[in-house]
N, C-alpha and C positions, 0 to 999 in steps of 0.2 A: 360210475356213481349211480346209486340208485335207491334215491331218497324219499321215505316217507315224510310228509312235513306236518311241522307244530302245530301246537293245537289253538293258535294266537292267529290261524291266516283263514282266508276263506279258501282254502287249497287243504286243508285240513280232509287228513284221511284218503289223499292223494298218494297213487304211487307213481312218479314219477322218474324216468329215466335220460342223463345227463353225461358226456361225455367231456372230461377234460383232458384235454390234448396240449403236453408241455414242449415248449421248444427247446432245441438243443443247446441254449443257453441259459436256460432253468438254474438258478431262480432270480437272475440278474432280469429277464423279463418275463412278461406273466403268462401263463396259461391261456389258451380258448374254453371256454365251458357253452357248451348248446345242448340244450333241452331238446331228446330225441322223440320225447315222447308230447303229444299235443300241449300246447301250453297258449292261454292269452292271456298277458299280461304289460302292462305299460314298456317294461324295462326289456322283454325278448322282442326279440327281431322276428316277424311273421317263419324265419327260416330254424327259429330255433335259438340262437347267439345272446348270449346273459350278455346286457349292457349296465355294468356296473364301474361305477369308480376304481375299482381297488383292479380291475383286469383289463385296465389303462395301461400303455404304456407311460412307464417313468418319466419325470420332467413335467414343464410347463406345453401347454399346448393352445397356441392361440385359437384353433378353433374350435374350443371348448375354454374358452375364459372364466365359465363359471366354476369350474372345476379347479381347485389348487392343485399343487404338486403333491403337500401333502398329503390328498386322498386317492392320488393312484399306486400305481403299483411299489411295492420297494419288496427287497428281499427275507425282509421278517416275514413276510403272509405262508403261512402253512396252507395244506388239503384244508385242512378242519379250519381255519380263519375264512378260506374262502367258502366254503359249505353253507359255516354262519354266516357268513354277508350274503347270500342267495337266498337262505333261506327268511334274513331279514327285511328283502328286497320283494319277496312274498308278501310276506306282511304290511309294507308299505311304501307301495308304488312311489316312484318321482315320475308325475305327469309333467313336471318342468321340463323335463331332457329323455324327451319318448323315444323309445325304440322302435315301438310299432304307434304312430299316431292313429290312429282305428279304434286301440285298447286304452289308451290314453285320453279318447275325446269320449269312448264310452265311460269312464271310470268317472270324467267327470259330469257329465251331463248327464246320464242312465246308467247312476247307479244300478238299478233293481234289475236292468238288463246284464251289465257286467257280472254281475251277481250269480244268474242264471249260467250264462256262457260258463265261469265258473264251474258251476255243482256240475254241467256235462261233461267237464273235462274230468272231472274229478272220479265221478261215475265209471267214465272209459277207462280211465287208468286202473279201478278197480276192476273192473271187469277185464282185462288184458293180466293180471296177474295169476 
């Protein structure tokens, strides 16, 4: 995957590059998606790893209570369903359930720094194309 994003995010005019990797039981459960190309963001894991709802496994999970069943994985989500939810997950971070706590304490505290880190990545990814 190798997505330019909307024009709705501060990642805007980013190229960024993402690999999803499905398991052998596709589509009963979900895909890995990790961001190979630099990314800070609340929701990725410093290693790269999209922490999103919908590429949860299926069911209830007690150690995520806040998360229902119904917003993890089920077998209707297409490529293109999860794309848009990443690329909506851009546009607007859950600092509640951080991936990377660092990006998440920046986002909310320093803004205008986050902001910055940001436009660097954005920059490299252009520059790298």
């Amino acid at each position: 995957m190798n997505s330019s994003c909307g024009s709705d995010t501060l990642y805007e005019g980013g190229f960024f590059n993402a690999i999803l990797k499905f398991p052998a039981d596709y589509p009963q459960s979900p895909p890995d998606c990790r961001f190979t190309s630099a990314m800070w963001h609340p929701n990725v894991f410093p290693d790269g790893r999209v922490c999103i709802s919908i590429l949860h496994a299926p069911g209830y999970d007690p150690l995520n209570p806040q998360e229902s069943a119904a917003e993890r994985w089920s077998p209707v989500h297409t490529v293109e369903s999860i794309v848009l939810s990443i690329i909506s997950m851009l546009s607007s971070p859950n600092d509640e359930s951080p991936a990377n706590i660092d990006a998440a304490k920046e986002w909310r505290e320093n803004r205008a720094e986050f902001k910055k880190k940001v436009a660097r990545i954005v920059r490299r990814s252009q520059e790298e194309m």
